[in-house]
N, C-alpha and C positions, 0 to 999 in steps of 0.2 A: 336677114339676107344682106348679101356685103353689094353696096350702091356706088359703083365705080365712079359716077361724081362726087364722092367723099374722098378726102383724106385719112389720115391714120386717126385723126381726134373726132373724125363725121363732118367737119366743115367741107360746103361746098366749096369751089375754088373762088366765088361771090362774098361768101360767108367768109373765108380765109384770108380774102383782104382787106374785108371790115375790119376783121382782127387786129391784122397787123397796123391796120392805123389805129385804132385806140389807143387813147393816152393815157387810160389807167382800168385798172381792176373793176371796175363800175362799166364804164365804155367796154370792158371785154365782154361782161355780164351778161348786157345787154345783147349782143350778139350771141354767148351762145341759149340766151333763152330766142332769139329768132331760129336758130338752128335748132332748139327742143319743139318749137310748134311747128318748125317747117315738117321734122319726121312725124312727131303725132296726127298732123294734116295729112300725112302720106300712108303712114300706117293704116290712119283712118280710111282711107279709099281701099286701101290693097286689103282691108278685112271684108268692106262691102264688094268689092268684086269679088272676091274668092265664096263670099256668101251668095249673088249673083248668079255666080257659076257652076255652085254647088246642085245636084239632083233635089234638094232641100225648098235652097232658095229658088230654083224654077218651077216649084210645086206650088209653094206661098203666094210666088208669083200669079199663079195659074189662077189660084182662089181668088187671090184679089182683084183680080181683075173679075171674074165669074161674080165677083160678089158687087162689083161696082155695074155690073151691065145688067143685072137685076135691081139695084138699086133705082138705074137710069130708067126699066121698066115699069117701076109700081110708081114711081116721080111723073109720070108721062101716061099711064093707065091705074089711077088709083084701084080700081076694079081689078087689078092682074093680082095685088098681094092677097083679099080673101078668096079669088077665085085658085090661088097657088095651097091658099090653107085649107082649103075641102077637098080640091081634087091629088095634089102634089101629096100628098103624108109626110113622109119622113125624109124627101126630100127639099119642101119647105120648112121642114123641123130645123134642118141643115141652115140656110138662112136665115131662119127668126133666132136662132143661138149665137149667128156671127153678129145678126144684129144689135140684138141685145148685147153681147158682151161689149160691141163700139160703143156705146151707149155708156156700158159702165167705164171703158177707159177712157171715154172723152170726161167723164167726171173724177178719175182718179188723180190722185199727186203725178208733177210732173218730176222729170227727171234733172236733178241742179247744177251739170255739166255746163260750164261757161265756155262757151265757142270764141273761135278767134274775133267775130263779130261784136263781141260782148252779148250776145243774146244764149238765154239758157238752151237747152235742147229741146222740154216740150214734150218730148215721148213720156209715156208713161214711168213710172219708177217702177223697179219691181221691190214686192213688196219686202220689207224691213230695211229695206239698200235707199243710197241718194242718187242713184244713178240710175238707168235704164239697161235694159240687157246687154245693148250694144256696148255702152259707154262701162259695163263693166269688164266686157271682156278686154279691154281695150286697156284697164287699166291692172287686170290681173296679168296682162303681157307686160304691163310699164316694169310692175312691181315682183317680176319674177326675181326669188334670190338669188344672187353671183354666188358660187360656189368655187373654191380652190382647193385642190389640193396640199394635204401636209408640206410643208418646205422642207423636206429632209435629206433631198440630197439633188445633187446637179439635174436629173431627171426632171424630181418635180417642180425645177424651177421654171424649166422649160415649158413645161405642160402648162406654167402657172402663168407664164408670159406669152400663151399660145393664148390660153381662155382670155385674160384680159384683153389683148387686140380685138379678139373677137369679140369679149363683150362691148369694147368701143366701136366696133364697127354693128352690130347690131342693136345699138340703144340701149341698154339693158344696165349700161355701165357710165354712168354721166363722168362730165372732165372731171369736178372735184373729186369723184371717188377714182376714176384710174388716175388721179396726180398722185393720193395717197398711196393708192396701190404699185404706183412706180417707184416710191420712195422704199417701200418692206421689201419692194423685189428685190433693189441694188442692197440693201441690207442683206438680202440672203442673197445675193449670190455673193458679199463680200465673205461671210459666216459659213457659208454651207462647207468648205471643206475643214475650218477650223474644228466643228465638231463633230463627236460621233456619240447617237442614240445607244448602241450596241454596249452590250453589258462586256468586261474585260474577261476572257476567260481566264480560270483561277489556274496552273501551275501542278 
């Protein structure tokens, strides 16, 4: 989504004058890895709110709190959890399975996502991954592939210099890869009319 305190390369206007004082390629670097964790800090929030918000995530919600205000009752009435297991059935079945499963993910691998903090994340991993659920979806948005159209003629060069703004303005497309990317474009638009695909009809 395009962040109207970005410019055309994602630098905010804070960001953009770090830039311009830097005195080399190293001093730039550094700046725009500040501007890669400032979006992944932002990303990161705007995936938890939309999760938040989701009919989903106010369900989850619902449970866990349900499942911590029982918790707070058999903490405070140890007598409520066997009196919940004779009389409650399978409504404390409900319960003794969330319980349990805490149980096992407070024992499982943690997730090896290093925060701007330096501290890992801590959630669970899911399993065969280094990550957590969150922290994977998070990084299947980083790592989606840019796609371009063929360069073969004035049209798709346009379409091709439309997607890469857009992929600079939505992250997707870091500076190094649209510097490259800016460099094939003036290549084809220098080329596109020199040649043609089209077989010569024969006579």
């Amino acid at each position: 989504m395009w962040d109207p305190r970005e410019n055309a390369l994602g630098f905010t206007k804070e960001e953009e004058e770090l830039r311009m004082k830097a005195k080399d390629w190293h001093e730039q670097q550094v700046v725009v890895q500040m501007r890669d964790e400032r979006r992944r800090r932002e990303r990161e929030e705007q995936l938890r709110q939309q999760w938040d918000n989701s009919d989903e995530g106010r369900l989850f919600q619902r449970l866990a709190e349900s499942f911590a205000a029982c918790k707070k009752l058999v903490n405070q009435n140890p007598d409520a959890e066997q009196q919940a297991a004779d009389l409650a059935d399978k409504n404390y079945d409900v319960y003794a399975r969330l319980k349990e499963n805490l149980q096992r993910a407070n024992q499982a691998p943690r997730c090896c996502f290093l925060k701007t903090s330096g501290e890992l994340c801590k959630a669970p991993k899911m399993k065969g991954q280094q990550y957590c659920c969150m922290h994977l979806a998070m990084m299947a948005v980083k790592e989606k592939e840019f796609e371009l159209p063929p360069l073969e003629d004035p049209n798709a060069v346009q379409v091709a210099i439309t997607r890469g703004a857009r992929g600079v303005l939505d992250g997707s497309l870091d500076e190094k890869r649209s510097m490259r990317l800016a460099y094939y474009l003036q290549l084809a638009v220098t080329n596109v009319s020199r040649v043609n695909f089209e077989p010569e009809e024969e006579d």
